[in-house]
Gaussian input, Z-matrix of N, CA and C with variables (Angstrom, degrees):
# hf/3-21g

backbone

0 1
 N
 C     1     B1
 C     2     B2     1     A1
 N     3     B3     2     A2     1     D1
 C     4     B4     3     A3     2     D2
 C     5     B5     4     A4     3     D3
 N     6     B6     5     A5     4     D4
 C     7     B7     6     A6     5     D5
 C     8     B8     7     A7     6     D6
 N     9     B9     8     A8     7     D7
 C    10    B10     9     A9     8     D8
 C    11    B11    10    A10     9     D9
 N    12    B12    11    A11    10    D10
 C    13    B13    12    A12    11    D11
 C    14    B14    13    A13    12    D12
 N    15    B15    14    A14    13    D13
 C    16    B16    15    A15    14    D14
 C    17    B17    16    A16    15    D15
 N    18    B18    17    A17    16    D16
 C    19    B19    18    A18    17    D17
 C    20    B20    19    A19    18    D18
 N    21    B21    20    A20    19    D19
 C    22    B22    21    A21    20    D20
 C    23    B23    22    A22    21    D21
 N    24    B24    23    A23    22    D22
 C    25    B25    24    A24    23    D23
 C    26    B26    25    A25    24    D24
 N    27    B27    26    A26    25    D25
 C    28    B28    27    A27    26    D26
 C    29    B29    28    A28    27    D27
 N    30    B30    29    A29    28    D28
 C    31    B31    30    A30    29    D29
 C    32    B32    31    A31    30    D30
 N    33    B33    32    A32    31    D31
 C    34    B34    33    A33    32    D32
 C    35    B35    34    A34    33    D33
 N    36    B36    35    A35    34    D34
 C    37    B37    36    A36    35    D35
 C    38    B38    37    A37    36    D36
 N    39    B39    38    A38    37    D37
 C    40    B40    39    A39    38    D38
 C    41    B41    40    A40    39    D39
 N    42    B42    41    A41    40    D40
 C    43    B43    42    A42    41    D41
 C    44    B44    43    A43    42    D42
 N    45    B45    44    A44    43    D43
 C    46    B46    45    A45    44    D44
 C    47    B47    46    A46    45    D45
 N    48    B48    47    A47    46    D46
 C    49    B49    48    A48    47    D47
 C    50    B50    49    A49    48    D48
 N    51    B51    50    A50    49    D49
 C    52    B52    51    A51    50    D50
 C    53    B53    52    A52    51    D51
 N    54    B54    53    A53    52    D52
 C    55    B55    54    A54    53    D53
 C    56    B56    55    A55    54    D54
 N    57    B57    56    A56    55    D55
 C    58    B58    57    A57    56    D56
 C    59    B59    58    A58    57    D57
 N    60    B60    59    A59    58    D58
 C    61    B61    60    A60    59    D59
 C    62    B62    61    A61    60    D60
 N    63    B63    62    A62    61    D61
 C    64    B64    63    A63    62    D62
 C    65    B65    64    A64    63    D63
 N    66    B66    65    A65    64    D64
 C    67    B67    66    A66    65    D65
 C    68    B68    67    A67    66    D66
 N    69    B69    68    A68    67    D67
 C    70    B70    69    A69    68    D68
 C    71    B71    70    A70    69    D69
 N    72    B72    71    A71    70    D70
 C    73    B73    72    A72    71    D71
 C    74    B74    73    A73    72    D72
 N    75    B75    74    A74    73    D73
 C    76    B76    75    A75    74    D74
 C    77    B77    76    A76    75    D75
 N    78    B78    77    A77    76    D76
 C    79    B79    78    A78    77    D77
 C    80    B80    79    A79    78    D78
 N    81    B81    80    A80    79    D79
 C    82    B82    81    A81    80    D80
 C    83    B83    82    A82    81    D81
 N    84    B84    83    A83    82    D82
 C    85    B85    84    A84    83    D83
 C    86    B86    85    A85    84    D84
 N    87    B87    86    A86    85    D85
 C    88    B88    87    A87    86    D86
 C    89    B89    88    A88    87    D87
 N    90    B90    89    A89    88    D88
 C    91    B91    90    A90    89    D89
 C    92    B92    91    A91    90    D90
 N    93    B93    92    A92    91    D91
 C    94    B94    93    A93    92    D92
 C    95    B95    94    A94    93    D93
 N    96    B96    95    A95    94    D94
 C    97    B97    96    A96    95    D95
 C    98    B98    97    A97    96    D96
 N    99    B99    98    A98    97    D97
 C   100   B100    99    A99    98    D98
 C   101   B101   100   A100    99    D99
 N   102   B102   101   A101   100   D100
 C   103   B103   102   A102   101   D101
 C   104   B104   103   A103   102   D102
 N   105   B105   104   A104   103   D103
 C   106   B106   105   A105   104   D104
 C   107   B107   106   A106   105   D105
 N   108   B108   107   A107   106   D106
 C   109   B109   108   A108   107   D107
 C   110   B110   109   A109   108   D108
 N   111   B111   110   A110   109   D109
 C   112   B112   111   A111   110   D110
 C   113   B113   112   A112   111   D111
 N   114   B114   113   A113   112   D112
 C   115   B115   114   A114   113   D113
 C   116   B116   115   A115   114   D114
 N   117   B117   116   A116   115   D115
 C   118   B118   117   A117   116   D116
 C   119   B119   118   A118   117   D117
 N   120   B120   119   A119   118   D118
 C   121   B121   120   A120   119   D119
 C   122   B122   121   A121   120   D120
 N   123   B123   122   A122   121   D121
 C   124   B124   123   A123   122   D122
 C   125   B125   124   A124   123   D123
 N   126   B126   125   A125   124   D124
 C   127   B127   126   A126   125   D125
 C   128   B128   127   A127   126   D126
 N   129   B129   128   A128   127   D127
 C   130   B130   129   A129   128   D128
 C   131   B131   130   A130   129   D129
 N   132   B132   131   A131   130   D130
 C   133   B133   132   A132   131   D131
 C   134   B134   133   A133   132   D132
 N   135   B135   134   A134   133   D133
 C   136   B136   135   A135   134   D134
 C   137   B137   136   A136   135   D135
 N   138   B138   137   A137   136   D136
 C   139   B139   138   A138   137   D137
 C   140   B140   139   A139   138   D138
 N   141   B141   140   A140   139   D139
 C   142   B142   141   A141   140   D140
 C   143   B143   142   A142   141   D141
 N   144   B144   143   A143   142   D142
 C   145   B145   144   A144   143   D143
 C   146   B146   145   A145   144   D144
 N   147   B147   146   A146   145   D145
 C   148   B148   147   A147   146   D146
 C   149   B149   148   A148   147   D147
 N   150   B150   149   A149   148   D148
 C   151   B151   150   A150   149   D149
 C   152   B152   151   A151   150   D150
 N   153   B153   152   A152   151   D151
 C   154   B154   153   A153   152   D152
 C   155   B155   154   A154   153   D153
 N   156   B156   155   A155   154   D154
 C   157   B157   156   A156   155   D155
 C   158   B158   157   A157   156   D156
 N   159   B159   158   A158   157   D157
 C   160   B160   159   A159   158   D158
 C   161   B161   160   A160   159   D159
 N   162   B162   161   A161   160   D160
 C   163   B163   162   A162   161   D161
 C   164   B164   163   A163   162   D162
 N   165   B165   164   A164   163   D163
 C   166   B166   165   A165   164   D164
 C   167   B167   166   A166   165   D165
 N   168   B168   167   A167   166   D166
 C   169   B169   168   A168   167   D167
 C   170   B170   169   A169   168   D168
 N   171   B171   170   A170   169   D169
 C   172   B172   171   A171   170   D170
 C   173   B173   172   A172   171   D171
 N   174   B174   173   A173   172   D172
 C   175   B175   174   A174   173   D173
 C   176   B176   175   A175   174   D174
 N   177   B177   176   A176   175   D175
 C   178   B178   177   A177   176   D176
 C   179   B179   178   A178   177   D177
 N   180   B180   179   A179   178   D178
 C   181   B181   180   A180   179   D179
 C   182   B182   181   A181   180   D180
 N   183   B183   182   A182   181   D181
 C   184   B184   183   A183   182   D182
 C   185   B185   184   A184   183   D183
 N   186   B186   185   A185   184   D184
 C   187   B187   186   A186   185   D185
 C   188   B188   187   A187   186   D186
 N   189   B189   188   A188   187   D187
 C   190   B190   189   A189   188   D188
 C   191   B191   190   A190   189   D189
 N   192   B192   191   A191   190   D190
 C   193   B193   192   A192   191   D191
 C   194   B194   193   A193   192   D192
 N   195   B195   194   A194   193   D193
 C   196   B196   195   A195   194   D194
 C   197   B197   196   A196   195   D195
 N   198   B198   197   A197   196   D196
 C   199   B199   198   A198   197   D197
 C   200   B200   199   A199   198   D198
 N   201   B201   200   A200   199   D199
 C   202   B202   201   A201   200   D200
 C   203   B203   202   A202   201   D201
 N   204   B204   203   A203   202   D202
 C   205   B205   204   A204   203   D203
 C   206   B206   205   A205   204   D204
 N   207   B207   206   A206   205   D205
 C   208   B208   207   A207   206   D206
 C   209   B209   208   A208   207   D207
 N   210   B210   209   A209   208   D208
 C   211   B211   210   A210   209   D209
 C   212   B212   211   A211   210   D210
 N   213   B213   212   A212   211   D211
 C   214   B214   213   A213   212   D212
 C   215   B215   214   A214   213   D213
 N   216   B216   215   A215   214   D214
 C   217   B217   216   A216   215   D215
 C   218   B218   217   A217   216   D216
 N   219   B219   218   A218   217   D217
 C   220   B220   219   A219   218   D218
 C   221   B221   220   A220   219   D219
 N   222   B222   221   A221   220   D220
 C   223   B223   222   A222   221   D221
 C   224   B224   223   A223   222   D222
 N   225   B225   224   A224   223   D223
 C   226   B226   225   A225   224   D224
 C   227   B227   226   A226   225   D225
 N   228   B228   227   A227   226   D226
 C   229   B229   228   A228   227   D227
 C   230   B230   229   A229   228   D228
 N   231   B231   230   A230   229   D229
 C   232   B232   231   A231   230   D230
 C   233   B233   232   A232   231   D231
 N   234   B234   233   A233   232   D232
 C   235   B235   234   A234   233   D233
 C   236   B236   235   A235   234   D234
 N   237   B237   236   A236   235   D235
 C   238   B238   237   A237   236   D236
 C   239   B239   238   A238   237   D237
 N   240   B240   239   A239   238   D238
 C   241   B241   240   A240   239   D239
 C   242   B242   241   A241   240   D240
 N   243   B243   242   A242   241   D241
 C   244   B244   243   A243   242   D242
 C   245   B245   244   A244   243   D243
 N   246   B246   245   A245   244   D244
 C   247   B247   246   A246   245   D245
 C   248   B248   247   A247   246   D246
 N   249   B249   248   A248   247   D247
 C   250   B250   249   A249   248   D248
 C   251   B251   250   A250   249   D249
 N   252   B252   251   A251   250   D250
 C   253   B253   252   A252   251   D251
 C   254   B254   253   A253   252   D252
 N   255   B255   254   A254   253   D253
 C   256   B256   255   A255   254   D254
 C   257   B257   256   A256   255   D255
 N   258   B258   257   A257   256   D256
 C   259   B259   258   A258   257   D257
 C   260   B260   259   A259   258   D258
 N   261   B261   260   A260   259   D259
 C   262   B262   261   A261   260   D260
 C   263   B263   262   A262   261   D261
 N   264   B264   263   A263   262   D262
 C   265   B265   264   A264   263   D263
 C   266   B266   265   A265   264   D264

   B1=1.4601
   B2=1.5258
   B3=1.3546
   B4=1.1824
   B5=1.7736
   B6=1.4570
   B7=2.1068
   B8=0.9928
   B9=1.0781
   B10=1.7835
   B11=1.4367
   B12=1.5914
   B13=1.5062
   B14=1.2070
   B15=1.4807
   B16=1.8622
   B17=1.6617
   B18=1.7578
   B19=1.6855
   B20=1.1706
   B21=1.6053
   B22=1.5901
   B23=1.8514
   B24=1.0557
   B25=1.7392
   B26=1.2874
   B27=1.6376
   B28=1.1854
   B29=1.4553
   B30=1.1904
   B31=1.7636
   B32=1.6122
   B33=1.3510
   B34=1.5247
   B35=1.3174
   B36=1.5161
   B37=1.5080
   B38=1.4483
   B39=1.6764
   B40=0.8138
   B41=1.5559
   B42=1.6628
   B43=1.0968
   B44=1.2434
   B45=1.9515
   B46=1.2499
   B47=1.2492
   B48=1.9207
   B49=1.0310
   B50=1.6328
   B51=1.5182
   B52=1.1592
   B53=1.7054
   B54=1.2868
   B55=1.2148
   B56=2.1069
   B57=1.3150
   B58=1.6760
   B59=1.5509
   B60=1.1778
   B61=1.8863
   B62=1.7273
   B63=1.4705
   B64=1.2318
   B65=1.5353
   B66=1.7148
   B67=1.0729
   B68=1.4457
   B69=1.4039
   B70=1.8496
   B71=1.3193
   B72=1.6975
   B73=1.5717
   B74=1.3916
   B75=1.5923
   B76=1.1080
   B77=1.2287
   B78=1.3431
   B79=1.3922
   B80=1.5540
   B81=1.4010
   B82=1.7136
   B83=2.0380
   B84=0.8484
   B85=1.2148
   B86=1.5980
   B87=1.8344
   B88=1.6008
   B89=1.5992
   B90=1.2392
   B91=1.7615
   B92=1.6476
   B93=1.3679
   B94=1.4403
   B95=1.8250
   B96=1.2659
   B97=1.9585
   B98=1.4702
   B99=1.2234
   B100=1.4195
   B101=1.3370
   B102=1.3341
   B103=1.6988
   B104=1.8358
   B105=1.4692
   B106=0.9714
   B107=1.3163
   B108=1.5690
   B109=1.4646
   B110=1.8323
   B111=1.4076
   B112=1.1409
   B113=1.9215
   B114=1.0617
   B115=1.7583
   B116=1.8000
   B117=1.3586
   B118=0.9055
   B119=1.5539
   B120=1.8445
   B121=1.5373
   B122=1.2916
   B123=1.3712
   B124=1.3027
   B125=1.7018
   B126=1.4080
   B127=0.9819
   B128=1.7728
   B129=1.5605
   B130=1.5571
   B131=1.3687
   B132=1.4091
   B133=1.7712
   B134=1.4326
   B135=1.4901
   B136=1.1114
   B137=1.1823
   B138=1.4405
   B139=1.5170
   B140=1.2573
   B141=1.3129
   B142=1.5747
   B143=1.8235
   B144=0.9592
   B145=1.7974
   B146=1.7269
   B147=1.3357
   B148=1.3628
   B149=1.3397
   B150=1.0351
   B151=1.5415
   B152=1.9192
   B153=1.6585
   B154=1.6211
   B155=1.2423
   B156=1.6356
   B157=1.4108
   B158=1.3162
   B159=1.0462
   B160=1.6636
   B161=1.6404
   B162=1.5025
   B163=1.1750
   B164=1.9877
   B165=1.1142
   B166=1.7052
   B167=1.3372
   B168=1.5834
   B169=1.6346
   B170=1.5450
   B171=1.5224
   B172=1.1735
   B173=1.7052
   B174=1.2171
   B175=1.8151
   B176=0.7598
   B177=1.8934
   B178=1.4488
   B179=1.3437
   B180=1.6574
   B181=2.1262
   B182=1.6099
   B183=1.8435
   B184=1.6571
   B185=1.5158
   B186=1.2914
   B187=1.6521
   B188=1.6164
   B189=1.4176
   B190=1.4303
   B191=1.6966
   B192=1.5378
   B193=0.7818
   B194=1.7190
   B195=0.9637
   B196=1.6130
   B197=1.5279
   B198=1.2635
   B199=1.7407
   B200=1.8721
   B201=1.5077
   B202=1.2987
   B203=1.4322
   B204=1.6081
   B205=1.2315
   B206=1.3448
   B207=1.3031
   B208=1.2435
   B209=1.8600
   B210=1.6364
   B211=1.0805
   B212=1.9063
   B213=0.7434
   B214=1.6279
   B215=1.7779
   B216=0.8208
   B217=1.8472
   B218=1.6945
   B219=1.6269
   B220=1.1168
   B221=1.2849
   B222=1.4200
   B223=1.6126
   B224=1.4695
   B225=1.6387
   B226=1.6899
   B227=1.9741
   B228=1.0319
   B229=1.6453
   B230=1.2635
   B231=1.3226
   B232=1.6433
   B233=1.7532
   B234=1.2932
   B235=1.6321
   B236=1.2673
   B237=1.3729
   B238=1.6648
   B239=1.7700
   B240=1.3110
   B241=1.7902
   B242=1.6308
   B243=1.0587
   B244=1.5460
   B245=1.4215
   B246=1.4384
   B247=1.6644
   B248=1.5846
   B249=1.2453
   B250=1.5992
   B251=1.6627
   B252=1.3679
   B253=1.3529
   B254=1.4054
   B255=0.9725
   B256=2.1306
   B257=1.2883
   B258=1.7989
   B259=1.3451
   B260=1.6553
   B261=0.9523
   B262=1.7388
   B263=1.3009
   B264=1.3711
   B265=1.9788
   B266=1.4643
   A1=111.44
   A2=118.59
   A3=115.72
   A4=99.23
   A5=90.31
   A6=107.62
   A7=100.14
   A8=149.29
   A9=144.56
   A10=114.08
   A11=112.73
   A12=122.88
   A13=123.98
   A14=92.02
   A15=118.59
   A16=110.22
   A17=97.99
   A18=102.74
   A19=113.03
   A20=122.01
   A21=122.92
   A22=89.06
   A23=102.34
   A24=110.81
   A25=96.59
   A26=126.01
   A27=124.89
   A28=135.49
   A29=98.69
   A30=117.10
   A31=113.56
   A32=121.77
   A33=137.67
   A34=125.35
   A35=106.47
   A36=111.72
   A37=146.20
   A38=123.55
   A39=158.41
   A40=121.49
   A41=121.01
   A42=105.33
   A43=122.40
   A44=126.67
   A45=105.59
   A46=111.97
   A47=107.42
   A48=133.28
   A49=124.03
   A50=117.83
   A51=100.08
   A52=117.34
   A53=101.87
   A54=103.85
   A55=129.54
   A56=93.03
   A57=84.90
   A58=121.61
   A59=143.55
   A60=138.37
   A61=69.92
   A62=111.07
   A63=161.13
   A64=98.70
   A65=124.46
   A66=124.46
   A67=122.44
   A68=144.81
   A69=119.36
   A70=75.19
   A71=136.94
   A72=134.92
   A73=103.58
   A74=132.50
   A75=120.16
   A76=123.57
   A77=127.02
   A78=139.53
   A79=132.31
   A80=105.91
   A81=136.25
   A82=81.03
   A83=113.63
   A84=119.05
   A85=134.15
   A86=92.69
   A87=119.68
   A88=95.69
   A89=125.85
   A90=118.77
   A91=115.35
   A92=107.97
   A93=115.36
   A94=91.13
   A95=118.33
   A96=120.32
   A97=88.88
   A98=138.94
   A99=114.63
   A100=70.76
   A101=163.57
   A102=121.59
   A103=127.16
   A104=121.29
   A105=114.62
   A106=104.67
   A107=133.13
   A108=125.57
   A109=109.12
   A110=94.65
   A111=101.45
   A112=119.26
   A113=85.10
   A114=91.62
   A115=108.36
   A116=107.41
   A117=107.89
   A118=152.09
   A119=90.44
   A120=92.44
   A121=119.49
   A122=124.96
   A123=144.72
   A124=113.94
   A125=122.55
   A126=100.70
   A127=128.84
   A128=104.02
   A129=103.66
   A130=128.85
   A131=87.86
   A132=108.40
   A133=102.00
   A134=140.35
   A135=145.45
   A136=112.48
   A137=147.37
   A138=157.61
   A139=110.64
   A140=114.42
   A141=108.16
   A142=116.25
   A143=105.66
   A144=112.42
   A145=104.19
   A146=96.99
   A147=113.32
   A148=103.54
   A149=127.03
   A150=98.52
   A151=78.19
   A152=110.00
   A153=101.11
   A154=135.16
   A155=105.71
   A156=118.75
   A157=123.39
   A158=118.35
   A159=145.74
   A160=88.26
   A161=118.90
   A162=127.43
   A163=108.56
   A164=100.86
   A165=122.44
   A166=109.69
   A167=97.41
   A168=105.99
   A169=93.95
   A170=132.59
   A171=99.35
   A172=126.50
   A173=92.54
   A174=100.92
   A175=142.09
   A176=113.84
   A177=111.56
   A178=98.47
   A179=115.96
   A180=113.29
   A181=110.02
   A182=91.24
   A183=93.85
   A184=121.43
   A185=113.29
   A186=108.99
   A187=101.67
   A188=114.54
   A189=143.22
   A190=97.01
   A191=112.35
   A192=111.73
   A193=127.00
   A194=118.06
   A195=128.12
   A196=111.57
   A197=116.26
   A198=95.63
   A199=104.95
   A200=119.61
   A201=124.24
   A202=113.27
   A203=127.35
   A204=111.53
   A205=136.39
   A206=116.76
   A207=119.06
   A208=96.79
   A209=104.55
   A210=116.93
   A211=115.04
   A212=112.14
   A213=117.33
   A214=126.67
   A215=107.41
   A216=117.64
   A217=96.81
   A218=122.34
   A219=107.40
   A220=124.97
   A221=108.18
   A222=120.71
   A223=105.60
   A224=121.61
   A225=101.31
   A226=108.68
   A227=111.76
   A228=97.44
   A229=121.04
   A230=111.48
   A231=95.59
   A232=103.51
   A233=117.92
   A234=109.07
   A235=127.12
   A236=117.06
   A237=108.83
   A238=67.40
   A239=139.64
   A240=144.27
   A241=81.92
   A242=122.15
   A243=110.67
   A244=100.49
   A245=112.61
   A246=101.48
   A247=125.57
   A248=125.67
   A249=156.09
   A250=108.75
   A251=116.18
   A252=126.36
   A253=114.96
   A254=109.49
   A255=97.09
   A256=109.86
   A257=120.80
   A258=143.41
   A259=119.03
   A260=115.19
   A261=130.37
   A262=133.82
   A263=93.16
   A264=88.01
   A265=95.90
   D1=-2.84
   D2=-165.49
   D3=-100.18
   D4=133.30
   D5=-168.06
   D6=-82.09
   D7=28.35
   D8=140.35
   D9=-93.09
   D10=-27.85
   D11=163.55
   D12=-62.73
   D13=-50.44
   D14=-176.53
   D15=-47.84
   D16=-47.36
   D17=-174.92
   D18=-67.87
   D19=-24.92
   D20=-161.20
   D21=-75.82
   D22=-45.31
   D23=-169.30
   D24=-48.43
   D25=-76.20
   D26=174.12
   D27=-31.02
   D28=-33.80
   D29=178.71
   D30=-81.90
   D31=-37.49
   D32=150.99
   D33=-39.19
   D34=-25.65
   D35=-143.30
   D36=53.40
   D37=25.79
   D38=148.18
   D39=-44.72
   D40=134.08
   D41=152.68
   D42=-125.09
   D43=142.74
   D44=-176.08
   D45=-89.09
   D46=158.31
   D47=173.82
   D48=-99.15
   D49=99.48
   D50=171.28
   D51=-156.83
   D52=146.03
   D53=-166.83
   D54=-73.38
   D55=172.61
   D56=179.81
   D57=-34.10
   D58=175.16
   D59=177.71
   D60=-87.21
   D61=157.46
   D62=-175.62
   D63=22.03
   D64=39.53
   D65=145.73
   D66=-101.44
   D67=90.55
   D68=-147.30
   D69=-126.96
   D70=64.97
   D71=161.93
   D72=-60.77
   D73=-39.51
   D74=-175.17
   D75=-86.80
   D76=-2.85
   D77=175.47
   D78=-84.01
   D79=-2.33
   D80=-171.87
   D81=-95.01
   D82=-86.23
   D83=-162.21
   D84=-34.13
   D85=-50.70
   D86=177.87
   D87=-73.76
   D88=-42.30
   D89=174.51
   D90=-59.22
   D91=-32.27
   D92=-177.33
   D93=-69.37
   D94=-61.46
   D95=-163.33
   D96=-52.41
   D97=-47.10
   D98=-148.05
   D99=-103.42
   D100=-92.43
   D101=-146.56
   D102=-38.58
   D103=-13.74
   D104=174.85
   D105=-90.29
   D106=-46.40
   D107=142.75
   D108=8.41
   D109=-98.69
   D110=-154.58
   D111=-74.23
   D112=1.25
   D113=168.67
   D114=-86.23
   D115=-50.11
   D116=163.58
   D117=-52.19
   D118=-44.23
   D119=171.81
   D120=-150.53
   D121=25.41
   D122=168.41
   D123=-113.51
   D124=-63.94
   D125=-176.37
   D126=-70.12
   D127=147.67
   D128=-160.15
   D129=63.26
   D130=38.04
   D131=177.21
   D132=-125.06
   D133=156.27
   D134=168.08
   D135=-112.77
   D136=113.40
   D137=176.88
   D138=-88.35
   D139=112.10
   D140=173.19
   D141=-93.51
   D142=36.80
   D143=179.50
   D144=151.52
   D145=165.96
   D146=-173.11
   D147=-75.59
   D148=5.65
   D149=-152.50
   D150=-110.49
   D151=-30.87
   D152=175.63
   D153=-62.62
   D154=-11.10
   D155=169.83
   D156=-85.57
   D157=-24.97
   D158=-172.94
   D159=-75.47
   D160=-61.98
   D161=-163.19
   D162=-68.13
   D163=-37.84
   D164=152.13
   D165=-22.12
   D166=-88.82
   D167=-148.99
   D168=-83.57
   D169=-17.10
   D170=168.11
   D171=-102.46
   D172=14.74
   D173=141.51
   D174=-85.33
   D175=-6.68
   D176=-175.98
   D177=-107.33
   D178=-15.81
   D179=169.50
   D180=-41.34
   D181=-57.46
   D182=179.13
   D183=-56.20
   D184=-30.96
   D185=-172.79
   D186=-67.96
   D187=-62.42
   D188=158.12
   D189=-3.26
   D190=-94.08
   D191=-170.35
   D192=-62.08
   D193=-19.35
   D194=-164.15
   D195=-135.52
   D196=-3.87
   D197=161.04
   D198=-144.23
   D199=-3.68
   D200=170.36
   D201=-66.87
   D202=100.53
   D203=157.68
   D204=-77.25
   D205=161.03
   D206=-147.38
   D207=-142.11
   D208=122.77
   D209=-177.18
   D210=-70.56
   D211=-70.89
   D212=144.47
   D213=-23.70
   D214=12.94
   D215=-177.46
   D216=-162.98
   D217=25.25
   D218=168.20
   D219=111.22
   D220=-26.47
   D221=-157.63
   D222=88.05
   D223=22.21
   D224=173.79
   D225=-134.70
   D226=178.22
   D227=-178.66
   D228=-73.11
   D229=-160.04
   D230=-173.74
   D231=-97.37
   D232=-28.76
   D233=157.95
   D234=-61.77
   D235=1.77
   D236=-153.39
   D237=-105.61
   D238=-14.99
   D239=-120.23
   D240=-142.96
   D241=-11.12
   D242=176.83
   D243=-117.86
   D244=-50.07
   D245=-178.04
   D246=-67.62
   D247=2.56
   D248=126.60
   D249=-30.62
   D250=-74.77
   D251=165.63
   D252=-58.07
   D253=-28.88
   D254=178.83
   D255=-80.80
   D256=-43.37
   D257=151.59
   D258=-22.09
   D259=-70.51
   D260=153.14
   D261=-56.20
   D262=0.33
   D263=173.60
   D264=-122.76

């Protein structure tokens, strides 16, 4: 909420995401991905620049999303767990 943040977002081309005051449903979840993130493939890793971490985590969205199975969705990923849902409607 803070408008020095707000502008950088805007200036990025970013949009923020945030939920009702004392609703944070989406904030349980995204804290859970990046603790599995970084258990997984950050901690006890050494980064020699930003740009290898950047290059990191958005290699591990793709793994994440499209080859991580997931006990909680079945035993399948979360695309294999959405294209199921597009399939069915």
């Amino acid at each position: 909420t803070n408008r020095v943040f707000h502008k950088k977002l805007e200036v990025a081309g970013m949009t923020q995401s945030m939920s009702r005051v004392a609703k944070c449903i989406d904030n349980g979840p995204m804290e859970g991905f990046w603790g599995i993130l970084k258990r997984e493939r950050y901690y006890g890793k050494r980064f020699t620049s930003r740009e290898s971490v950047v290059k990191m985590i958005e290699e591990y969205i793709e793994y994440y999303n499209n080859k991580r199975l997931q006990r909680n969705l079945g035993v399948l990923t979360p695309m294999e767990k959405h294209d199921m849902y597009l399939h069915a409607a």
